[in-house]
Every structure is written in C-alpha cells, then in structure tokens.
N, C-alpha and C positions, 0 to 999 in steps of 0.2 A: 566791389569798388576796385577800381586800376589806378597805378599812380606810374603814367610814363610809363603803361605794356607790364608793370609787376602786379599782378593781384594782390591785395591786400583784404580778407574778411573783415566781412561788415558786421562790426558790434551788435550782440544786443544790449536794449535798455538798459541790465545792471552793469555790464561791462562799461557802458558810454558816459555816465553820466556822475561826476561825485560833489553834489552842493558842497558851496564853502561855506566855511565857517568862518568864525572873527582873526582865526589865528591866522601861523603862519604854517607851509606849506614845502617838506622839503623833499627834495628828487635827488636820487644815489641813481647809479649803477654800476653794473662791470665790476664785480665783486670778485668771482671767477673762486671763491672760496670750496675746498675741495680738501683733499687727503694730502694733498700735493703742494699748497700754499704756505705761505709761511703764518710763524703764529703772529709775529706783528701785525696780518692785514685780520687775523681775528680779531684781535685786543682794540685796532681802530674799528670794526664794525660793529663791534660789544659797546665798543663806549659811546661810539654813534647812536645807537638803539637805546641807551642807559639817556641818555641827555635829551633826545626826544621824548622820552616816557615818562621822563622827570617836568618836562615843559609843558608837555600836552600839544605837542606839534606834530601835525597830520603828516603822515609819511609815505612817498610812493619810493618804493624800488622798481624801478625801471630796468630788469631783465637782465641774463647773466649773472644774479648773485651766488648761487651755487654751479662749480665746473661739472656738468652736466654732461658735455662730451666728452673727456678723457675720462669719465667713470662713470657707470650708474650713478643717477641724480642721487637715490635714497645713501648710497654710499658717501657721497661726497655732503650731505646735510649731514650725516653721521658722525664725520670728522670733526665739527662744530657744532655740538649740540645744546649749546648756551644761546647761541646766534639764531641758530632752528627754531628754540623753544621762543625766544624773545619775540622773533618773527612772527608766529602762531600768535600767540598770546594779545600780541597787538595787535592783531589781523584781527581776532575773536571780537576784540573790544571796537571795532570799529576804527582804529586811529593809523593802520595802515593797510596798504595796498602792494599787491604784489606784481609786478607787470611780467609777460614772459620776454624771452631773448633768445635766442639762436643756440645757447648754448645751456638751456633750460626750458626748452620749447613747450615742457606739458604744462606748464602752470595756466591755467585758466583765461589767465584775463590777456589780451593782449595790447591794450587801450584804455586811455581813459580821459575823458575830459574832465576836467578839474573847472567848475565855475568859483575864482578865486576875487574878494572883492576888491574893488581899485583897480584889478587888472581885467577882468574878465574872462572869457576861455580858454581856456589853456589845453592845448593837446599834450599829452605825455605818452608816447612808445620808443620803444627799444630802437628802430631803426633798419632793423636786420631786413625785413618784409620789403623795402624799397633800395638794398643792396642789390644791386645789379652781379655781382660778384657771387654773392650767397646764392642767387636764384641759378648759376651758370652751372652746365655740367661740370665743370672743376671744382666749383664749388661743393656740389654735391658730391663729387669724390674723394673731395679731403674730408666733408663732416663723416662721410661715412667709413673711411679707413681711421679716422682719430675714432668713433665712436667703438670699433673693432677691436685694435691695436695700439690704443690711448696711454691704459697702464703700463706700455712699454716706457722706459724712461728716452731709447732714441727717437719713438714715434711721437712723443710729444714735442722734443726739440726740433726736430725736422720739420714739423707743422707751423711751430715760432718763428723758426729759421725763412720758411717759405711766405710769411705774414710780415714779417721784416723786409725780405726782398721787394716782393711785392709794392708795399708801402714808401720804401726805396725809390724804385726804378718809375711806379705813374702815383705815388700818393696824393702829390696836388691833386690829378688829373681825377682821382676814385674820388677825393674828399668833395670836389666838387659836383661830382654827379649825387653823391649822396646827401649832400645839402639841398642843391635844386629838387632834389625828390621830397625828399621832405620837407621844404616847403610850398611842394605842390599838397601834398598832404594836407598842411596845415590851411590851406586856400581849402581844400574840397570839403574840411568840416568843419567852415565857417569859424574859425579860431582865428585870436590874436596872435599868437605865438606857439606853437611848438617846441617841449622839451626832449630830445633825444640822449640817446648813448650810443654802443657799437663800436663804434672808432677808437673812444680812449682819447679823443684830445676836447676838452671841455672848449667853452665858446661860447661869448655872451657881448652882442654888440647892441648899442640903438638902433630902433626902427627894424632891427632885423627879424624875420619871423621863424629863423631856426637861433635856436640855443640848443648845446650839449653841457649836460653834469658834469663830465667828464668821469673818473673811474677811480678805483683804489690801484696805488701803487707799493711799493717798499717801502716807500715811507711816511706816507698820505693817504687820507680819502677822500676825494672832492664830490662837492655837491651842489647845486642852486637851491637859492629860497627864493618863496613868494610871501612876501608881506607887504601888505597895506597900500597896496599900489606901486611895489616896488620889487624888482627882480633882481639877485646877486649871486656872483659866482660864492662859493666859501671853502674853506679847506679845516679838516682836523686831524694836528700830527700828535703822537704819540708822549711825543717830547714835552712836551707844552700841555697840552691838553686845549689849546685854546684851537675859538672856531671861528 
C-alpha cells in the first residue's frame, strides 16, 4: 500500500481487524514514557490504565508510548514498570491494543481498524508511515544519531531543539501534508474516520475524516473516545482526576 509515494505495509487479518463491542473505545498516544520523563506523566498513564480497567473500556495506544529512541525500548519500559505490567496484562486479557510509533517501532501491530457501533470503521495509526519528514534522509539521520547518542542529555535537547524549529519555521505547511496523507489513508481502507498521533496537537472536527488524540503532556493526557455513535476529544489532569 502507498499513500502519496510513502509505503505503508499491508496488515494482516489479526493486525486489521478489531470487532466492537457495546462499550466505549479509547485512543492515547505519544506517551514518550522512558527513564527520562517525568513522574507526573507516569501517575497520569497509571490512572489512565487504573479507570479504563476499572470500566471495562477497550483501549488502543496508538504508538510512542514508551521513549524508544533516546534509549533501548526494554530500558525505557523499565523505568515504569507499573505502566509496563498494566499494559501486558490488559493486552493479555484482550481489552487493549498496542499500536507501534516511530519511536517504538518493534511493537507488532502497526494498524488497526476498530468496527465501533453508531460509528462504523475506524482507522487508528500512529502517523509516522505517511510523515514525509520521517521517511527523508534527515529524517533518518536524526532517528539514527538520537537512537546512538540519545542518553546524552545535549543530544536529546538538540533533537527538541531542532523539532521545535522545524515546527516553527513550516509547521502549518508539515501539519497539512500530514493530515492530507492521512486521510488518504483513511479513503484507501474504506473507513469513516481515521485516529492518529505523531504531531502532539490533538483534533477533532465534523465531517472531517482525520482526528488526532493528541499526546501526554506536563500536565495532562489527552485522548478520544468512541461511544455510541459519538466521538470526543477528553483530557485527565492529575489535579482533579477528572476526565
């Protein structure tokens, strides 16, 4: 499959396909949890996990949950081993889904359509596969000098530093090729909607057929639900506990 010259692998069956159920249906990503993070953005992915498991609400993470390029993956599940185990556990039990991300790449699954009722199909990936940016030699020069020289504490700033600029200087210009790609995507496997991440700015309009979760920050974790024929951004701060 190409979406606009990017290859993107073609799922198999267990990757493509996840009947819904009566519930609801919620999508995280950009977690970026690692050795390196803070404990707030644990304590909000712990209690994220603790309130889904306590509901019985079907859960995809959608890629970059663990900082996988400034450290070996296993290292950086390491530093959160509550979040690890929660993760597994639920995965075991059937009630969540792990999706991969640019900055977790070996996770298995890279896709998944969600047949969700009231809404219909739902695409959910990461985004990274139709970055035009991730796929350029630059691209692959920076994952591959952060994956080298990551636990430096200048080579990680420098990488921020250059992801900031970036973002700066043509961000309209990136966000938009990265929406039209993904919802070519969303056209190519016959879906109503598409859920992405990557970017870090959530988004959720009518009639549109890309939506983003958006990501965990300092002092939030944001996420979309799907219930009952109904799609919404949500947020859970630390402070509150509310979602």
């Amino acid at each position: 499959m190409h979406v606009n010259g990017a290859p993107i692998a073609d799922p198999g069956p267990d990757q493509y396909q996840w009947a819904g159920g009566s519930g609801r249906t919620l999508v995280a990503s950009d977690w970026h949890l690692g050795s390196f993070s803070s404990s707030v953005g644990e304590q909000l992915a712990q209690r994220f996990l603790e309130c889904a498991r306590e509901t019985g609400d079907r859960v995809v993470l959608n890629g970059d949950i663990f900082e996988g390029l400034f450290e070996p993956a296993e290292q950086a599940e390491a530093a959160h081993p509550v979040v690890r185990d929660m993760i597994a556990e639920m995965a075991t039990r059937g009630q969540l889904l792990r999706l991969a991300g640019n900055h977790d790449p070996d996770v298995d699954r890279s896709l998944v359509i969600v047949d969700q009722p009231k809404i219909g199909r739902v695409l959910i990936s990461h985004g990274h596969a139709v970055d035009s940016l991730h796929h350029s030699r630059l691209g692959h020069a920076g994952d591959a000098i952060s994956r080298r020289m990551g636990h430096v504490a200048v080579v990680r700033g420098a990488a921020r530093f250059a992801e900031r600029a970036a973002k700066a200087i043509a961000g309209v210009a990136i966000e938009h090729v990265f929406q039209v790609r993904c919802r070519a995507l969303v056209t190519q496997s016959k879906c109503v909607v598409g859920i992405f991440g990557h970017i870090h700015r959530r988004y959720l309009a009518p009639g549109d057929a890309y939506a983003n979760a958006g990501y965990l920050s300092r002092t939030r974790l944001e996420y979309l639900v799907l219930s009952d024929g109904v799609m919404k951004l949500a947020q859970l701060e630390l402070e509150t506990g509310n979602s």
